[in-house]
N, C-alpha and C positions, 0 to 999 in steps of 0.2 A: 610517571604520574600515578597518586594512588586512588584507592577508588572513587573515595567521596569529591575529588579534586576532577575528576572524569566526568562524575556524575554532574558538579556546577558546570563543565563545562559545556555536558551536550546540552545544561537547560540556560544557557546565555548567563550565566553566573548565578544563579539561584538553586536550589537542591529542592527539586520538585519530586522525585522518584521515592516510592512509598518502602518499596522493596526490590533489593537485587539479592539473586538466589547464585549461588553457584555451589555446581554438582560435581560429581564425578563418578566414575566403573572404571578402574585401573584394568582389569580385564577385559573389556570388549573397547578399553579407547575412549569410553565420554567424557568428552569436556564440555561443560552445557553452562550457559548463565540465562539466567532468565530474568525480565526486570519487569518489574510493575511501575508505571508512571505514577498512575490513578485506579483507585475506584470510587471516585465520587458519586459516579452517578452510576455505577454497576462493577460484577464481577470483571478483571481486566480480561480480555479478549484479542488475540493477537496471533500469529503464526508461527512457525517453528521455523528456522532458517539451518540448514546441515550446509555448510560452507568451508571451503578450509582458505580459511583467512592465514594471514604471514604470519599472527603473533595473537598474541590474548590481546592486549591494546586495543589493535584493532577489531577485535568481537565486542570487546565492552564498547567501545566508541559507537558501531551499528548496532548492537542494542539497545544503548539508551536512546539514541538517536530515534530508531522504526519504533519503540514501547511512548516515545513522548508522540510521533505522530498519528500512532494509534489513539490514543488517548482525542486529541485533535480532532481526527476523523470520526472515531464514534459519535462527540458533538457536534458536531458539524451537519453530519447525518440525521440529525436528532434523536440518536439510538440511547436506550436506557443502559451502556457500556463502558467501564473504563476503558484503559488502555493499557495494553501489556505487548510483549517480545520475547523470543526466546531463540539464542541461537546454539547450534552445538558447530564445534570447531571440529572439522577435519573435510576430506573427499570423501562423501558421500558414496559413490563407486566404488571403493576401497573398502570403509569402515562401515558401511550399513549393514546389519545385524540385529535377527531377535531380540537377540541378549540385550544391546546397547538402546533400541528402542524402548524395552524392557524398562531398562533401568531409567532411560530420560521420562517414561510413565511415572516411572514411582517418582521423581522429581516432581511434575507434575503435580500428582496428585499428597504431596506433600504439603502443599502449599493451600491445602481445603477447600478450595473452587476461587478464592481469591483471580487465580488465572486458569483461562481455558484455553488451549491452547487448537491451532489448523494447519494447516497444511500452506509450506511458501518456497522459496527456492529449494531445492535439495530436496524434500521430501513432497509425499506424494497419499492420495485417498488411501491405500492399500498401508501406507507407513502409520495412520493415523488410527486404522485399526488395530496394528500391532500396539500401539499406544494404549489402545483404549481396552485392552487387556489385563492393565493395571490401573488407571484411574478411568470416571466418566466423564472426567472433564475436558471432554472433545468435541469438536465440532469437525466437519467437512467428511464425512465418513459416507462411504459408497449408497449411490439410490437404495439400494438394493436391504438395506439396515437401516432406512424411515431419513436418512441423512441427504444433503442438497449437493451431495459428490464432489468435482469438483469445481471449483468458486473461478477458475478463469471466464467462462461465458459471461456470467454473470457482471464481472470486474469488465470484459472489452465491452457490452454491454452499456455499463455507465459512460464508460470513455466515448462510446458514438453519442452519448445523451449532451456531455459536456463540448463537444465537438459542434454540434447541432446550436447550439445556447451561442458558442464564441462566431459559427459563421454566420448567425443573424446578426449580432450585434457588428461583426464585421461587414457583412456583405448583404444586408437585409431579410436573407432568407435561410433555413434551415439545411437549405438541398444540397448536397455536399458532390453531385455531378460535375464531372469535369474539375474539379482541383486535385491538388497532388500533394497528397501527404509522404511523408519521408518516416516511415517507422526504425526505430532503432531496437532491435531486438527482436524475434519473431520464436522464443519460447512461448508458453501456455499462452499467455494473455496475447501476446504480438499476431501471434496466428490469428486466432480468434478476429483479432481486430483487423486485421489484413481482408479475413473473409467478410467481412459486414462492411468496410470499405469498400470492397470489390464489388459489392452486392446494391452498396449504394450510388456507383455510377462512378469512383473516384481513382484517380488513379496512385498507386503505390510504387515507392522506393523504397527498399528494405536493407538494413546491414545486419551480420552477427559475426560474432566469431565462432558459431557451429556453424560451419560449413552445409552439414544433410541437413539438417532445418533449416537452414537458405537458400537453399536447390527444391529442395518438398516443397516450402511455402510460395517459390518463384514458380514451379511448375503447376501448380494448383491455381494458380490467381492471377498469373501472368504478372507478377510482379517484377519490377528492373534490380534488379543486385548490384550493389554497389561494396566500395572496402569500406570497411567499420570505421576507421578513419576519416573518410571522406564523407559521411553521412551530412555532417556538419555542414558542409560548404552547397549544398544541393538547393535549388529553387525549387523551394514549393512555399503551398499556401499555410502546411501547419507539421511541424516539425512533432514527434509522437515520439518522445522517451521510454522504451517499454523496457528495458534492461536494469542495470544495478544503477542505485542512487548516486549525485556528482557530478552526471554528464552536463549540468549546466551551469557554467562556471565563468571567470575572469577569460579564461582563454576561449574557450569557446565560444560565448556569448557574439564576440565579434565577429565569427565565420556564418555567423546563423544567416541562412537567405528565406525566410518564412515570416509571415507574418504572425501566427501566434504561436503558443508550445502548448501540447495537449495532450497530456501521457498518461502512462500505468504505472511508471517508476516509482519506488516511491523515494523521500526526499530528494529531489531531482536537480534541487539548489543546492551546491555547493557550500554557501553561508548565505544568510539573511541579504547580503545585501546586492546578490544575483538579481533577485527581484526589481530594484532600482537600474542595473543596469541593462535588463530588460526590456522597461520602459523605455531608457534613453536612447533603445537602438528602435521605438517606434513597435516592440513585438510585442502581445497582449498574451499574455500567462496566465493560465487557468490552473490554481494550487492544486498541487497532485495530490496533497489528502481528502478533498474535494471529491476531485475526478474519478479516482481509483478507489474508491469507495462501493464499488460494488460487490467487490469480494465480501465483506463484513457483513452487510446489507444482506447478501445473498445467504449466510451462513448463521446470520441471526436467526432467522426464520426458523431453523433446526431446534432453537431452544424450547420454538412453541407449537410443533409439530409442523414440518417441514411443505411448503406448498407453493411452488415455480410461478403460480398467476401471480400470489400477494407479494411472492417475491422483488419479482421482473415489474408489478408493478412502483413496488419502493424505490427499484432501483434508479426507472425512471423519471424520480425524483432531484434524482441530480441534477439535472438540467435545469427549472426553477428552482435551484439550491444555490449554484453557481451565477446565475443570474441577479441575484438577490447580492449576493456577495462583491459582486462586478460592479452594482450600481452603490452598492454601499461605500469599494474604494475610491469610484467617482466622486461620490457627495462631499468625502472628507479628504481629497487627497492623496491618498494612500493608495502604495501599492497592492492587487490583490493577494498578495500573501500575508499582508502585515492585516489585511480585513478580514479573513479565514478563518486568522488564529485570534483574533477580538472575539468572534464571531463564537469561535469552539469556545474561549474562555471563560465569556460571559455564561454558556450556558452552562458549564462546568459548576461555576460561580452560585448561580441564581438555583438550578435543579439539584445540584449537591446537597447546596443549605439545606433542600426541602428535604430530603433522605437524611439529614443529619436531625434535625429538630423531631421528625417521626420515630428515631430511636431514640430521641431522648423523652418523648410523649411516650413510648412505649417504657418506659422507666429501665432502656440503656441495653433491650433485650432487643 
């Protein structure tokens, strides 16, 4: 497939993606693409993903993929943010290096601030500083250098806000005592969310394929371990995708014993029409560009001088964001992901124009 034939595809047949960059340092190993969705409504804003994927294919496919839900989510949030991605291809445990960091900077900062880029699988607050030794176009950089560190609190955070939203509208009340969520993943964010679970009265099932971060996070919380395969088939009340995006799909969807899905993951649907089948299994889905939006939220805040109250308070926000979103796919029918992304569009739509007409009132400057 070549690129711009990639590119219709991750946006459902339209070529919505402003800019895809691809780099390279024959020397330290980068293979880095980085894609811009949008800036309509700001510079693009998005994470760095250090993965080693089977193939290029599959890098371009997830970044165009996480750079369009970026985009989504900044709106959605009502952040003045486009949407950007950036992943570099290999084992991060292997190939991480000054040098290569180095060079994914000057990438970076190649691109004028168009994209700023954080910290997401693979790399880390410490990786983001070596970054930002070549451009300034960082965000998520250690307390300790004016920066909001890093963005998983923040992210599980939202995820308890949006969880809160689904068991009133589910169960009348907010109080998440006594249910059983089923987290899938218990890296950065899974933990995080495990512990405020734990602290909320709830009880947890956890799966990974890191084994010591599934013993750590079971020893600490008392949480039940289960195989990462059998996550799926577990009875609880809300099933919490916190891993790589996909886990909710044609085959799975049928095993799910939960009533709603509530995750950190991000694209968690497999394709658009996971959301419909969803519904027909009775399980109410809260869009993970939505949910997991507290990372961004959290890391915005660094633009304007970095501070955890105004933060923590944005973040949440989620909860009557989600809400809003819930009642809107009720009014009309639809499912809530297909109300999400009206939702991001419109604003996209409406607040872009206004940033487009002020540079043409500034006579184009």
């Amino acid at each position: 497939m070549g690129v711009f034939e990639a590119i219709d595809a991750a946006n459902g047949g339209a070529t919505e993606h402003e800019e895809v960059l691809f780099a390279s340092d024959p020397v330290s190993g980068l293979k880095t693409i980085i894609a811009i969705h949008s800036t309509a409504l700001g510079p693009a804003l998005g994470g760095t993903r250090f993965f080693a994927y089977r193939n290029e294919d599959d890098a371009l496919t997830d970044v165009l993929r996480l750079s369009r839900a970026m985009s989504y989510k900044a709106a959605a949030a009502g952040l003045d943010l486009g949407g950007g991605k950036a992943v570099i291809i290999g084992d991060p445990s292997e190939m991480k290096t000054e040098r290569l960091l180095r060079a994914y900077g000057r990438a970076v900062d190649s691109l004028g601030g168009r994209y700023i880029t954080a910290e997401d699988v693979g790399t880390t607050t410490e990786d983001m500083m070596m970054i930002m030794r070549e451009t300034k176009w960082v965000t998520g950089v250690p307390a300790a250098f004016g920066g909001s560190d890093d963005p998983s609190p923040a992210t599980a955070r939202g995820v308890m806000a949006a969880m809160g939203t689904v068991a009133t509208r589910l169960w009348g009340t907010d109080d998440l005592s006594g249910r059983t969520v089923a987290v899938q993943g218990v890296g950065k964010v899974g933990r995080h969310l495990v512990e405020r679970l734990t602290k909320a009265g709830a009880e947890t099932i956890i799966a990974d394929v890191n084994q010591v971060a599934l013993e750590d996070v079971a020893a600490s919380y008392g949480s039940e371990i289960i195989d990462p395969e059998d996550i799926y088939d577990v009875d609880c009340d809300i099933f919490a995708p916190c891993a790589l995006g996909g886990a909710i799909n044609a085959e799975t969807i049928p095993r799910l014993g939960c009533a709603a899905v509530v995750g950190s993951a991000n694209n968690q649907l497999a394709t658009p029409e996971d959301a419909d089948r969803l519904i027909d299994m009775g399980i109410l889905y809260a869009p993970d560009f939505v949910v997991n939006a507290g990372g961004i939220i959290n890391i915005t805040e660094e633009l304007r001088g970095y501070s955890w109250e105004r933060a923590a308070h944005a973040v949440d926000g989620i909860g009557p964001a989600l809400s809003r979103i819930l009642d809107r796919a009720e009014t009309h029918g639809i499912n809530p992901h297909i109300a999400a992304e009206d939702v991001a569009r419109e604003r996209i739509a409406t607040v872009g124009s206004l940033r487009v007409r002020r540079r043409t009132d500034a006579g184009g400057k």
